[in-house]
C-alpha positions in Angstrom: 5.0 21.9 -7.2 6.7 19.7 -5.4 10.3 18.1 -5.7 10.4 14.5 -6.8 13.9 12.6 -5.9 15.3 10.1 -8.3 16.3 7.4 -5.4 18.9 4.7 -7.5 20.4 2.2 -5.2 24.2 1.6 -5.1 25.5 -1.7 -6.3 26.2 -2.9 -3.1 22.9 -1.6 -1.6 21.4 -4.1 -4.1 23.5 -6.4 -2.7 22.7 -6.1 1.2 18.7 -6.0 0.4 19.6 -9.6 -1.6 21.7 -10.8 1.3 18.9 -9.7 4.3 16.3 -11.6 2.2 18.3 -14.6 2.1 18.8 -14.5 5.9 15.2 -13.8 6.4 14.1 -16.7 4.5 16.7 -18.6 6.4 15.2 -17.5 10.0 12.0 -16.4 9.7 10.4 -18.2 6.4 9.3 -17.1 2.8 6.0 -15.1 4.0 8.7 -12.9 6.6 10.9 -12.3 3.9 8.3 -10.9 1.4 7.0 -8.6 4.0 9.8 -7.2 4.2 11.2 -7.1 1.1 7.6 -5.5 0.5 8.3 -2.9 3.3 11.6 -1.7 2.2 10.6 -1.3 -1.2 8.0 0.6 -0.4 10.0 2.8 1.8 12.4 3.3 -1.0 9.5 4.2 -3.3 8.4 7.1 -0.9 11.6 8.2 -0.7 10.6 9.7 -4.8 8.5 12.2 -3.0 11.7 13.9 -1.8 10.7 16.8 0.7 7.3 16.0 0.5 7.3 12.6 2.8 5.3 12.3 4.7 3.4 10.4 7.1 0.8 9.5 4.7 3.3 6.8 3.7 2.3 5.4 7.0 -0.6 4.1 5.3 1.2 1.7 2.8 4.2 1.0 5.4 2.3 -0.5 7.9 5.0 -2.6 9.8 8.0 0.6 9.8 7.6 3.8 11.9 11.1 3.5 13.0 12.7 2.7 9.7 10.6 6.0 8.6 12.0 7.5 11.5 15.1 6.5 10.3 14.4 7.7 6.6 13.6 11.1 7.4 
C-alpha cells in the first residue's frame, strides 16, 4: 500500500499563489493565469501521492517538467 501525504499550504504560500496570479493576469492575460494556476494546482495535488510520484503525473501537468523536477 502506498503512502498518501496530506500536502496543506502555509498561510503565506496561499498568499504568493494569489499574488503570482495577480501578476500573471497583469502580464500575460486571464487565459495565462488559469493555466497556471491550473498547473500548480495540479502539481500540488500530486504531491498527495507522497513517495509514489511519479512521472505519470506528466500526463495531467503538461506545461511543468522542471517544476516536477523541482517537486521531487
Amino acid at each position: 500500500m502506498s503512502a498518501v501525504w496530506k500536502v496543506l499550504l502555509a498561510d503565506q504560500a496561499e498568499l504568493d499563489l494569489m499574488e503570482i496570479t495577480i501578476w500573471t493576469v497583469e502580464k500575460f492575460g486571464d487565459r495565462q493565469a488559469d493555466d497556471y494556476a491550473e498547473t500548480i494546482s495540479l502539481a500540488i495535488e500530486a504531491l498527495h501521492d507522497g513517495p509514489e510520484l511519479t512521472r505519470r503525473h506528466h500526463t495531467k501537468l503538461r506545461y511543468c517538467d522542471s517544476f516536477m523536477t523541482a517537486l521531487i
